[in-house]
C-alpha positions as CSV (number, residue, x, y, z in Angstrom):
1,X,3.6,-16.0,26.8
2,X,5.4,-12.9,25.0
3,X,8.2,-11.9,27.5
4,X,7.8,-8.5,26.6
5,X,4.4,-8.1,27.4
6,X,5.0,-9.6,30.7
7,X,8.1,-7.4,31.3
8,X,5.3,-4.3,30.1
9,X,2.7,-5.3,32.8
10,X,5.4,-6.0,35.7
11,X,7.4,-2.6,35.4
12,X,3.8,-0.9,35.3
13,X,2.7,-2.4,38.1
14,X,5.5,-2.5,40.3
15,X,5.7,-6.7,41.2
16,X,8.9,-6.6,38.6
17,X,11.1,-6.8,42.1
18,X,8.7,-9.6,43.4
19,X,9.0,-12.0,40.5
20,X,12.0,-11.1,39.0
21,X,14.1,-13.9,40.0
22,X,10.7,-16.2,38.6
23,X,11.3,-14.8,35.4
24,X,15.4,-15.0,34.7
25,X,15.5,-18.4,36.3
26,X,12.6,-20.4,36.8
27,X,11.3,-19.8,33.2
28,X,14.5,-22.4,32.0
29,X,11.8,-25.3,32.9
30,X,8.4,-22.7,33.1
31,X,6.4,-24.5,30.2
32,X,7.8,-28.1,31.3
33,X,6.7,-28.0,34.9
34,X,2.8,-29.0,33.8
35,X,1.3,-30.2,37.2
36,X,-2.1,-32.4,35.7
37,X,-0.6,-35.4,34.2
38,X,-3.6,-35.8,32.0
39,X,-2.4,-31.9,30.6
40,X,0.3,-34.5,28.1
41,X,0.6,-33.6,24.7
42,X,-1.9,-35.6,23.2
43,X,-3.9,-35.6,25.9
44,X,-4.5,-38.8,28.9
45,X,-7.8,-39.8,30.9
46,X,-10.3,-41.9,29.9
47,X,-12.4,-39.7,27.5
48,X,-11.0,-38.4,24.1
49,X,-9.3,-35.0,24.6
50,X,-10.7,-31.7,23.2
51,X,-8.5,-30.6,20.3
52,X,-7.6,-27.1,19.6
53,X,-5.2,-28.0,16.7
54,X,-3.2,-31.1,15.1
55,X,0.3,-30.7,13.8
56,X,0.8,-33.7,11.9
57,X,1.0,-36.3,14.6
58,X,0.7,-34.0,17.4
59,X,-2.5,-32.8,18.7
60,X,-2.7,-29.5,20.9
61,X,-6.0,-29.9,23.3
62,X,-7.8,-27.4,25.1
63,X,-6.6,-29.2,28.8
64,X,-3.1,-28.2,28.1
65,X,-3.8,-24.7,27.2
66,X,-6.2,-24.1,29.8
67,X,-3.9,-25.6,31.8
68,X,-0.4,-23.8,31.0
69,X,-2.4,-20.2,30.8
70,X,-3.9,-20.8,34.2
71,X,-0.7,-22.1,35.8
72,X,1.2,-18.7,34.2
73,X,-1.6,-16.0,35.4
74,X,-1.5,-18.0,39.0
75,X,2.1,-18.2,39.1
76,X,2.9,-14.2,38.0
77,X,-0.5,-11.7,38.2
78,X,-2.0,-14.3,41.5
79,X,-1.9,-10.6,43.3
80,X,-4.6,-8.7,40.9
81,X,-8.0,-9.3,41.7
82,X,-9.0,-9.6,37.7
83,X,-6.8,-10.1,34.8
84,X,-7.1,-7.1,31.9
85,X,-8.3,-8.2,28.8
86,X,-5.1,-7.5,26.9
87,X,-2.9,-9.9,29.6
88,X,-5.2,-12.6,29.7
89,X,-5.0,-12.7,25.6
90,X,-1.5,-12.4,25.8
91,X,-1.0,-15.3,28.3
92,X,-4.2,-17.2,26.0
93,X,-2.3,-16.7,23.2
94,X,1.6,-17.2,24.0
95,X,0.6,-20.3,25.3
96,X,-0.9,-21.3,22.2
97,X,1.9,-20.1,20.5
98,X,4.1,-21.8,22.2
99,X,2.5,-25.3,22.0
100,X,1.8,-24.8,18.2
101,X,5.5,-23.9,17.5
102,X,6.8,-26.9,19.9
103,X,4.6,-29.3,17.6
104,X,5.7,-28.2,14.4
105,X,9.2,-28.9,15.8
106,X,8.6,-32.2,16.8
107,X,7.3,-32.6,13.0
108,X,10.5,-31.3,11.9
109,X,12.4,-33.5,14.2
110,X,10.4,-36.6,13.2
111,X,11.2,-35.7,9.7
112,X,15.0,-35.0,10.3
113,X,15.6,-38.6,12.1
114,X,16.5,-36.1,15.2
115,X,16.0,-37.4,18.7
116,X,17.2,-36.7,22.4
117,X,18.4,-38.6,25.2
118,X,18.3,-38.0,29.4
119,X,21.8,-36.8,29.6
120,X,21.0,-34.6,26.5
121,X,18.0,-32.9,27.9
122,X,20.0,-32.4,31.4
123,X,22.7,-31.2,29.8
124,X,20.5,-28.5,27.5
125,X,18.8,-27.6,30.9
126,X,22.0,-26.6,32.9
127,X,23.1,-25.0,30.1
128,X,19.7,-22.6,30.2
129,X,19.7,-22.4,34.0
130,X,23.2,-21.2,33.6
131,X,22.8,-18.7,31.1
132,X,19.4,-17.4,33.4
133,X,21.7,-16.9,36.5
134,X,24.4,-15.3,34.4
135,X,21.9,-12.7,33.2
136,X,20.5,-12.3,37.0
137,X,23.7,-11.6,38.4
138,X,24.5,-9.4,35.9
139,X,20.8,-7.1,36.9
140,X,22.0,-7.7,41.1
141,X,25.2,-5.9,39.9
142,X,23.4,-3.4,37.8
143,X,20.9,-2.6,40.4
144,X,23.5,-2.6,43.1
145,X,22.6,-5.5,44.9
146,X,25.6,-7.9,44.1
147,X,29.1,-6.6,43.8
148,X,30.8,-7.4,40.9
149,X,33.3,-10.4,41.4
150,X,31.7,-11.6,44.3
151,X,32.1,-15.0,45.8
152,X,29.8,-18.1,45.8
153,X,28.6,-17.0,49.1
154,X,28.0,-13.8,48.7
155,X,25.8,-14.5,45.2
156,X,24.0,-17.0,47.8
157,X,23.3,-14.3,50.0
158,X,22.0,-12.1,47.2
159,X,19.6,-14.9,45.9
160,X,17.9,-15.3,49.2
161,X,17.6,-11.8,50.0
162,X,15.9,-11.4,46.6
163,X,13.9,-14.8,46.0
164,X,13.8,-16.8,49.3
165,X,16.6,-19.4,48.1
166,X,20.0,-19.2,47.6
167,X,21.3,-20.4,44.3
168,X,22.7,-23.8,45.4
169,X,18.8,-24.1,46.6
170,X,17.7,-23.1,43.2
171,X,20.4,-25.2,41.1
172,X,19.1,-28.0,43.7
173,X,15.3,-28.1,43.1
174,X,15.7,-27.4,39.5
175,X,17.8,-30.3,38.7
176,X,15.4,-32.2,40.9
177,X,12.4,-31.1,39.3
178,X,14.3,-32.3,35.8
179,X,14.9,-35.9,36.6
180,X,11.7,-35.9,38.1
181,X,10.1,-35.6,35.1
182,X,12.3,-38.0,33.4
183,X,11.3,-40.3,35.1
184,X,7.3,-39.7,34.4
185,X,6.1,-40.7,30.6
186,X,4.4,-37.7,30.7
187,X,7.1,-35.2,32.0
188,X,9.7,-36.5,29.4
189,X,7.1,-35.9,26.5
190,X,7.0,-32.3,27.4
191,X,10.7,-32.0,28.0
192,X,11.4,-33.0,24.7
193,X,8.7,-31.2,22.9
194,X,10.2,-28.2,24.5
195,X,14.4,-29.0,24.2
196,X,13.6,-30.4,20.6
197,X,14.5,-27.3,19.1
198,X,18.1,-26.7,20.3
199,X,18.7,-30.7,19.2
200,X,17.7,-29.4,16.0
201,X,20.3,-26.6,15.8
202,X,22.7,-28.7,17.2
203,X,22.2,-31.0,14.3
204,X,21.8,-28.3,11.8
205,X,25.4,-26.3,13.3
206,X,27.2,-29.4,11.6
207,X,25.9,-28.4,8.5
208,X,26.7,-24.6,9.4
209,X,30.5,-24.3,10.1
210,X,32.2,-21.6,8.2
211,X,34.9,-22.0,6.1
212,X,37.7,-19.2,7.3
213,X,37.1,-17.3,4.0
214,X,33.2,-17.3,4.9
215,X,33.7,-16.6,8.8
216,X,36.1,-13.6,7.5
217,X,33.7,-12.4,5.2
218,X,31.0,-12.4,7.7
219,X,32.5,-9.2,9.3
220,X,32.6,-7.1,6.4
221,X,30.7,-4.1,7.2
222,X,28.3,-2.2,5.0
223,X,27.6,1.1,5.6
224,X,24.0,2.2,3.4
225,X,21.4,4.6,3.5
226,X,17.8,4.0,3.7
227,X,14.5,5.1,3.0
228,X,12.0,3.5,5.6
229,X,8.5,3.2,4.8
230,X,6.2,2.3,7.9
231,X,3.1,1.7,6.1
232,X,1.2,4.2,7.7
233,X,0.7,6.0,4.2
234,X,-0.9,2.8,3.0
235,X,0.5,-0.1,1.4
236,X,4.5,0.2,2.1
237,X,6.0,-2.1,-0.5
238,X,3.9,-0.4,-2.9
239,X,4.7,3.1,-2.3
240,X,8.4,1.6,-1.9
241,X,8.3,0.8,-5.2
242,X,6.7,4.0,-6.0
243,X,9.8,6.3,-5.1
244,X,12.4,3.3,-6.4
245,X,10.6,4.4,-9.6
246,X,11.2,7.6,-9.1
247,X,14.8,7.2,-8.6
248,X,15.3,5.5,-11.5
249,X,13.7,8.4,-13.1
250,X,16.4,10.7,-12.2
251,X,15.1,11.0,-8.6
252,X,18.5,11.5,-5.7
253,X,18.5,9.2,-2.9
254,X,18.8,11.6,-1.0
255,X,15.8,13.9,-1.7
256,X,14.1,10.5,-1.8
257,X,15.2,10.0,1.6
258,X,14.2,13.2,3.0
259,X,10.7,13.2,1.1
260,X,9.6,9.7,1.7
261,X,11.4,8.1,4.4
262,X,9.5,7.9,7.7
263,X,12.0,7.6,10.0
264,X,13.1,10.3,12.5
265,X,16.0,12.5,11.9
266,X,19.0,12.9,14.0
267,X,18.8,16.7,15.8
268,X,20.9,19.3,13.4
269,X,21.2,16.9,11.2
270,X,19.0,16.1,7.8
271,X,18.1,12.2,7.0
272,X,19.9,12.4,4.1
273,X,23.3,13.0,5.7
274,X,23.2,10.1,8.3
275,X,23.8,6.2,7.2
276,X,24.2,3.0,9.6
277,X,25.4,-0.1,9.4
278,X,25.2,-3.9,8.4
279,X,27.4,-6.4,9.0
280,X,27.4,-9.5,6.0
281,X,26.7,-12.3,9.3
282,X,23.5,-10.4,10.3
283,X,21.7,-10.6,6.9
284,X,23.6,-13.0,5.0
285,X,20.7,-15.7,5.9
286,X,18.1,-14.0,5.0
287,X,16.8,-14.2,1.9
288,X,14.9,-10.2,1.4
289,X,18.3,-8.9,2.2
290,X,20.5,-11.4,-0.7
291,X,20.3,-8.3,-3.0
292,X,21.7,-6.1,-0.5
293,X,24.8,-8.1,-0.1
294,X,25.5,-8.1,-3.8
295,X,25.6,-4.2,-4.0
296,X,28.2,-2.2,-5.1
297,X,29.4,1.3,-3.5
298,X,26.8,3.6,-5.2
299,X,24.3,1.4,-6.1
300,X,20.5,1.1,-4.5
301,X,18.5,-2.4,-3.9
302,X,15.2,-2.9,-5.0
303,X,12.5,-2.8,-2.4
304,X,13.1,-4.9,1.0
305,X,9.8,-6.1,3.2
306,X,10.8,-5.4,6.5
307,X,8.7,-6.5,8.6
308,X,5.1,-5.0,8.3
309,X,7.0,-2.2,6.0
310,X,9.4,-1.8,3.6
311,X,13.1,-0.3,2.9
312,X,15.3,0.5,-0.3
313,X,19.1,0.6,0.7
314,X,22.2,2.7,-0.9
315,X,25.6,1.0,-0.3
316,X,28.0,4.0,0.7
317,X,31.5,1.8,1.8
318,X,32.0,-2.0,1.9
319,X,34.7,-2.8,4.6
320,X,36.1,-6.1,6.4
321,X,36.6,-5.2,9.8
322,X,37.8,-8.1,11.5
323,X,37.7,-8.4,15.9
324,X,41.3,-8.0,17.1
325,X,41.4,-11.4,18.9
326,X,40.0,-12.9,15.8
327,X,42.9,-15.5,15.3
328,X,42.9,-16.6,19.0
329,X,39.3,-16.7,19.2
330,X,38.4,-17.8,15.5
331,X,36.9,-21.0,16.9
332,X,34.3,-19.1,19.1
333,X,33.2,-16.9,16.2
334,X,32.8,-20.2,14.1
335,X,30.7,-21.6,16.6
336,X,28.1,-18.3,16.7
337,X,28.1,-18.5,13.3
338,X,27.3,-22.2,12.8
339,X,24.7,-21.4,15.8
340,X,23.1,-18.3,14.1
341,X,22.5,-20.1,11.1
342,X,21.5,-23.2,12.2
343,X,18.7,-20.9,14.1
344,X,17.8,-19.6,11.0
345,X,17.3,-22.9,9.1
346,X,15.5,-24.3,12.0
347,X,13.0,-21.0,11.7
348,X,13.2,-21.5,7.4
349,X,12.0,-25.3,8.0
350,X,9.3,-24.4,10.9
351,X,7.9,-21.5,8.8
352,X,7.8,-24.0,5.8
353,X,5.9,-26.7,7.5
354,X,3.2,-24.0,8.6
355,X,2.9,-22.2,5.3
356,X,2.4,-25.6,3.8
357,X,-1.0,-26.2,5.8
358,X,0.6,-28.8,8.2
359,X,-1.9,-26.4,11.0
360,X,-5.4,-28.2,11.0
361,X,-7.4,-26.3,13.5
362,X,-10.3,-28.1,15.0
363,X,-11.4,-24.7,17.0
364,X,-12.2,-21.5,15.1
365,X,-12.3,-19.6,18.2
366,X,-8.6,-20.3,19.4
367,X,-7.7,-20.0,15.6
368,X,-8.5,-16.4,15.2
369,X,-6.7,-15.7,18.7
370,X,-3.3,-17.6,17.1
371,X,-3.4,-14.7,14.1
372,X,-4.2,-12.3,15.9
373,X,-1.4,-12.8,18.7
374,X,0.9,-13.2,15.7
375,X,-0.2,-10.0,14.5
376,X,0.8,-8.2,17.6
377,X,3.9,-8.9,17.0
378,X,4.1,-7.3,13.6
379,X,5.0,-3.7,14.3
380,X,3.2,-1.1,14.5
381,X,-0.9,-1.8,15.2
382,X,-1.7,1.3,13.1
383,X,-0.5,0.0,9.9
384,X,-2.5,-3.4,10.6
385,X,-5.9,-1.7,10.8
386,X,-7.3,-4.1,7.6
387,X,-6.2,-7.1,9.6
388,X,-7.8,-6.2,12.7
389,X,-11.1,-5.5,11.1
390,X,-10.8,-8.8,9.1
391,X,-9.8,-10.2,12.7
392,X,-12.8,-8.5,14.6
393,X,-15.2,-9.7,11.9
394,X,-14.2,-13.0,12.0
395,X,-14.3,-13.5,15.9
396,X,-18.2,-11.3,15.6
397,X,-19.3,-14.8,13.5
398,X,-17.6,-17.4,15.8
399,X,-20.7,-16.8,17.9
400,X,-22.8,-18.5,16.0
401,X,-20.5,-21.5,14.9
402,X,-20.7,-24.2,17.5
403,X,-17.2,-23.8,19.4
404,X,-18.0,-23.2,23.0
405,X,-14.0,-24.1,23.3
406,X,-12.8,-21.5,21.3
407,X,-15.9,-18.6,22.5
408,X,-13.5,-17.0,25.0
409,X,-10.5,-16.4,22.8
410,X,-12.9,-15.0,20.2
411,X,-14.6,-12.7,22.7
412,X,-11.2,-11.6,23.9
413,X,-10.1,-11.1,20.3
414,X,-13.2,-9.4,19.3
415,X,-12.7,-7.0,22.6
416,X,-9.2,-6.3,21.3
417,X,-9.4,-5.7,17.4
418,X,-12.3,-3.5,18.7
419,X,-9.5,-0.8,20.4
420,X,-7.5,-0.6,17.8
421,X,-9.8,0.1,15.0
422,X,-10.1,4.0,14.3
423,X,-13.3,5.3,15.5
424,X,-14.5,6.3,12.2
425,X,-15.7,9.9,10.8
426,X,-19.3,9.9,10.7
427,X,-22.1,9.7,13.5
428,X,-22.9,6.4,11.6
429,X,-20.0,4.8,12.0
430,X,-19.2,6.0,15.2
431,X,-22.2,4.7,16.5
432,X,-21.7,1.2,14.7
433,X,-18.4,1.0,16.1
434,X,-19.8,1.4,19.5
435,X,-22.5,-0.7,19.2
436,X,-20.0,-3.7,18.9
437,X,-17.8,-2.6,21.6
438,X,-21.1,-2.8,23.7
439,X,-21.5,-6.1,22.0
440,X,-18.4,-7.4,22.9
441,X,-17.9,-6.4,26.4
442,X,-21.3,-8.1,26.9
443,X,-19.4,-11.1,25.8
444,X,-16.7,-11.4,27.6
445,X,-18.6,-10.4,31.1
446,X,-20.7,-13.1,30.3
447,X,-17.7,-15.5,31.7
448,X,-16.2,-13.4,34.7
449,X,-17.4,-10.1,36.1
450,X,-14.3,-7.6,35.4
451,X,-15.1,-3.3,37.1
452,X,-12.9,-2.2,34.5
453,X,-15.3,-3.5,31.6
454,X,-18.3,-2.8,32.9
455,X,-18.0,0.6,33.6
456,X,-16.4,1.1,29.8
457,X,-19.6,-0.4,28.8
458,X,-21.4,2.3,31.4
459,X,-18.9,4.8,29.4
460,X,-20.2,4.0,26.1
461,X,-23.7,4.1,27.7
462,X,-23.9,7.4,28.6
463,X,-22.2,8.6,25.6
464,X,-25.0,7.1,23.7
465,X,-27.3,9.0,26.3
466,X,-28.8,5.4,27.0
467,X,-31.0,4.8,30.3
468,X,-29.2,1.1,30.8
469,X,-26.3,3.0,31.9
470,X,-27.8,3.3,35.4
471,X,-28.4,-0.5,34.9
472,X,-24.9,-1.5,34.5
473,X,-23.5,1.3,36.7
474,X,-25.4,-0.7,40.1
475,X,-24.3,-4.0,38.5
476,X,-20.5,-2.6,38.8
477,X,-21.6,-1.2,42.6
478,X,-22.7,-4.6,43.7
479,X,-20.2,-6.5,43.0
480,X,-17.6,-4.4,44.4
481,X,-16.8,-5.9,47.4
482,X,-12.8,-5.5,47.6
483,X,-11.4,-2.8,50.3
484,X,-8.3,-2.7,48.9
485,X,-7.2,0.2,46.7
486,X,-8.7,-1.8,44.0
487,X,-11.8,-1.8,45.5
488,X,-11.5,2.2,46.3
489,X,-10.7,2.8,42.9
490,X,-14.0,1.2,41.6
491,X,-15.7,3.1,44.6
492,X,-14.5,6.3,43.1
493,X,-15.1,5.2,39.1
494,X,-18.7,4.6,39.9
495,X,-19.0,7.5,42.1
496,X,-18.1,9.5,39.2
497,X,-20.3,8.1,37.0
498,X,-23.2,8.6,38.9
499,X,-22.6,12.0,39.1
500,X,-22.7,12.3,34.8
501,X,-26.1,9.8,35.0
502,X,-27.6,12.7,37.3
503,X,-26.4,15.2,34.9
504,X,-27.7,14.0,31.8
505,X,-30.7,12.9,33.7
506,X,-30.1,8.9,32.7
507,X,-31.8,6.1,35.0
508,X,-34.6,5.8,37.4
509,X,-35.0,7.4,41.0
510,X,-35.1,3.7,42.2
511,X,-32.1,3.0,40.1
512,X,-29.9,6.4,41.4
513,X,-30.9,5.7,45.1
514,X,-29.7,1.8,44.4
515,X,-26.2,3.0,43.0
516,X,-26.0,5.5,46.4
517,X,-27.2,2.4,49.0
518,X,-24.4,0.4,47.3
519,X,-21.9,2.9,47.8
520,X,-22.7,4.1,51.4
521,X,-22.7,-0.1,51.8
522,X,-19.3,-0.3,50.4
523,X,-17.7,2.6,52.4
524,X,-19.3,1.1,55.4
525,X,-17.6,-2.3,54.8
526,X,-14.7,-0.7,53.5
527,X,-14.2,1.2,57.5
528,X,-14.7,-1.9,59.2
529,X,-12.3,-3.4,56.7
530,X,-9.6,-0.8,57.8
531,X,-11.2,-0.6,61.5
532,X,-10.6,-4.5,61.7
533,X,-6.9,-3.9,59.8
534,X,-5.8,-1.6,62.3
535,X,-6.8,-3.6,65.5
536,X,-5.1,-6.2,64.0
537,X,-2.0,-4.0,63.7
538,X,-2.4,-3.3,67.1
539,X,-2.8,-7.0,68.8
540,X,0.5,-7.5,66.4
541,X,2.6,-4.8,68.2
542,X,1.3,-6.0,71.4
543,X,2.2,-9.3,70.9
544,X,5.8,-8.2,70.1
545,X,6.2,-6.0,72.9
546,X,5.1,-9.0,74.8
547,X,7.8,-11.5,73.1
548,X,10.1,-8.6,73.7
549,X,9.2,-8.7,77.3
550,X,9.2,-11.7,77.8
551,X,13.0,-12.7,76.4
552,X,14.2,-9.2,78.4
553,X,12.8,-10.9,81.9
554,X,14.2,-14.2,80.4
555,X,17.5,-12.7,80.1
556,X,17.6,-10.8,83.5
557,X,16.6,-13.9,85.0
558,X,19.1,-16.0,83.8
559,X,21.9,-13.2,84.7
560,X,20.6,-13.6,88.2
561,X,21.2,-17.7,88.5
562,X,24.5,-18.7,90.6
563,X,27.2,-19.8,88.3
564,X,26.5,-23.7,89.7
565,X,22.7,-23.5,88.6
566,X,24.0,-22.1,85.4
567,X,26.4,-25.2,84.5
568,X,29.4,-23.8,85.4
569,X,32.7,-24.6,87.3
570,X,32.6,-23.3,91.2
571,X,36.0,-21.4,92.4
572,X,37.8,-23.5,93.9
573,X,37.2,-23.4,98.2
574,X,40.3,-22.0,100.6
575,X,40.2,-25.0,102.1
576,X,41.3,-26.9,98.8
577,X,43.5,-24.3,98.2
578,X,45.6,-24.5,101.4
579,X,46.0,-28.1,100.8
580,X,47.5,-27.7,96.9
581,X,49.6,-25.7,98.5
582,X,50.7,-27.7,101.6
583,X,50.9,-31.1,99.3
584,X,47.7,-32.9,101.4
């Protein structure tokens, strides 16, 4: 799942305090810790697994996935009473993702002779679980909850107050969970599949270590202007080449800049007049950026792709700007720059085996959810409309191709490309456009009842002036049983929506008078709901004023009880006194 999306959801809905401590630290092992056995990679049981994909010798199966995505939602959004669309996709498809990307690794690794061992994988583990509490001390101190410099006992304290555990409690169980599954066929699988990667940049750093001329070099600094072209023009590489013609025609860099470029301008200050900067290790491994590097003060590059748009550079100053503690440190830098570009060929490698077909899908359905995930993460939706409607269209056909697997991701897909196309400029295609929403909402309540859906289909219903709305405006009052403020929200949606269906004169007597019953029903159960929550507040205070009670008369008796009844010494008696004293 994308971390960003989850971060999204958890800061809107206020649980980021909740689960925060989930996501820095248990997420080291969070795709290893698979609780169905038969969940493997490549599958287990006694009948032949349902296949989503197969990477080379890896097959990814719809168990695993269903599994994974259920485990996540349960683990992180167990407190909403229905998933949104857009999460549910996200988790869908991060998952997938995920699994794809760890099985054209393990194809990579099987290719590069690369394998890992127990101590390895521990290792690579405490080295994650250290780098996750680093980065949650550092938010304690941030948010004032941990002081900075503060002992092991004090960090302990801080954990539990947060999560429930201290961190020795954490470290414990994690490590324990680990060699757990080390020790179970299956477990190990999917701790390599997922640690597979870093043995691969490990491998690939001993190709990677600088020579001191390159690991000097690396921190030259460039300092260009830009024209940024976000595609929302149309095609950007082709209207980047556009105005690179133009230059060449006689054309400034500057006026192009502050023509064409879409990016926002500093206040007081023209586009033209500001610049930024590269350094040679951040773009010297990637191949758009090679004719960048080989720029001289002056010059301007041909068009870049960057992701989903495009950039033309101006080199103003080339400058080697070493870190002061460059000598003392010099082996530290070496090592993050044999890491960075061992990433790099690692991502090179994977992106090669993918582009090269090595993906056989078996399931259209989860298919078009893979691209379309992948899409998400391309920028800016508006400049992918085309690819949505190409996306839409495709997952509007799966319905029809045999792949009851792969119907929900498609539905969900279909649901989402649907948003994000423009709503068009004619009654026609405003009206088409809304016919498929229809359609695909239909679709996806066809597998769980959702308020929020149906009452955008009631939406789209009355804007069509259509009598079904009343139809689908009871279905949402009947199954809205919750009394939380969930439940009131719906109370209130529906409520308002009955109000437009009598104003535009939409739905049956019979039908109005059902949608009214079904709201009086609901605010009847919802004040016995509250009733029964506040006697139970009630019977709660009692029984602490009794406890309370109970330990104060505890107390006051045992204050009364002779020191002999309470265990302790007597005084010592005149009598035994006199005799000390007297010898006897």
């Amino acid at each position: 799942m994308s971390i960003s999306t989850i971060r999204n959801f958890l800061e809107k809905s206020g649980c980021a305090m909740v689960v925060s401590i989930a996501l820095a630290i248990m997420f080291v092992i969070g795709f290893l810790m698979i609780a169905n056995p038969n969940a493997a990679r490549g599958g287990g049981g006694d009948s032949a697994p349902l296949l989503i994909a197969q990477i080379g010798k890896t097959p990814v199966t719809f168990d695993e996935v269903d599994d994974l995505s259920r485990q996540q939602t349960q683990q992180y959004f167990a407190q909403l009473e229905s998933v949104p669309p857009e999460l549910e996709a996200s988790v869908l498809g991060g998952v997938l993702r995920q699994l794809i990307n760890q099985s054209l690794v393990m194809e990579l690794a099987q290719r590069e002779g690369v394998s890992l061992t127990d101590d390895q994988i521990l290792s690579m583990v405490a080295m994650q679980f250290d780098q996750s509490v680093a980065s949650e001390k550092t938010r304690l101190v941030s948010e004032g909850k941990l002081k900075a410099g503060a002992t092991a006992a004090e960090v302990d304290e801080a954990f539990k107050k947060e999560g429930g555990q201290t961190l020795g409690e954490i470290r414990a169980k994690n490590e324990a969970d680990v060699k757990k599954m080390l020790a179970d066929p299956t477990g190990r699988t999917n701790l390599v599949a997922y640690f597979t990667n870093q043995a691969l940049v490990n491998e690939y750093k001993k190709q990677s270590m600088p020579t001191d001329e390159q690991l000097k070099k690396s921190f030259d600094t460039l300092t260009v202007k830009r024209i940024v072209f976000n595609g929302l023009k149309g095609d950007p590489m082709a209207e980047a080449k556009k105005v690179a013609d133009e230059i060449k025609g006689g054309l400034s860099f500057e006026q192009a800049i502050d023509r064409h470029s879409t990016e926002t301008p500093t206040e007081g200050k023209k586009l033209s007049e500001s610049t930024t900067s590269l350094t040679v290790g951040s773009i010297e491994g990637l191949p758009d950026y090679q004719p960048v590097l080989a720029l001289k003060p002056g010059e301007v590059s041909a068009p870049i792709a960057s992701g989903a748009g495009a950039i033309i550079y101006k080199l103003v100053e080339r400058k080697n700007v070493l870190p002061p503690d460059f000598d003392k440190e010099k082996a530290r830098y070496a090592d993050a720059y044999a890491t960075q570009a061992a990433n790099r060929k690692v991502t090179a490698a994977v992106d090669k085996l993918r582009d090269e077909g090595l993906i056989q899908w078996k399931s259209e359905g989860y298919h078009v959810l893979y691209d379309f995930v992948t899409l998400l993460d391309q920028g800016d939706p508006a400049t992918h409309v085309d690819q949505f409607r190409e996306l839409e269209e495709r997952a509007a056909a799966l319905g029809t191709t045999g792949d009851p697997a792969g119907a929900k991701p498609a539905a969900l897909v279909r649901y989402l490309a649907l948003q994000r196309l423009p709503a068009g400029t004619t009654e026609e295609e405003k009206d088409t456009l809304a016919e498929k929403k229809l359609e695909a909402i239909g679709n996806l309540l066809l597998s769980s009842e959702n308020a929020e859906l149906r009452l955008q289909m009631v939406d789209l219903l009355i804007e069509r002036k259509d009598p079904l709305a009343a139809k689908e405006l009871l279905t949402a009052a009947e199954n809205n049983t919750s009394p939380t403020e969930v439940g009131q929200r719906t109370f209130s949606d529906v409520g308002a929506r009955l109000t437009k269906l009598k104003e535009q004169k939409l739905g049956t007597p019979e039908e109005i008078a059902a949608i009214e019953k079904e709201l009086e029903r609901w605010r009847q159960e919802k004040k016995e709901y509250d009733q029964g929550q506040e006697e139970m507040k009630k019977l709660e205070e009692q029984q602490r004023k009794e406890a309370e009670a109970d330990a104060k008369a505890e107390d006051e008796r045992a204050k009364k009880v002779n020191p002999v009844e309470r265990g302790a010494t007597p005084p010592p008696s005149s009598d035994s006194l006199s005799g000390a004293k007297s010898g006897n």
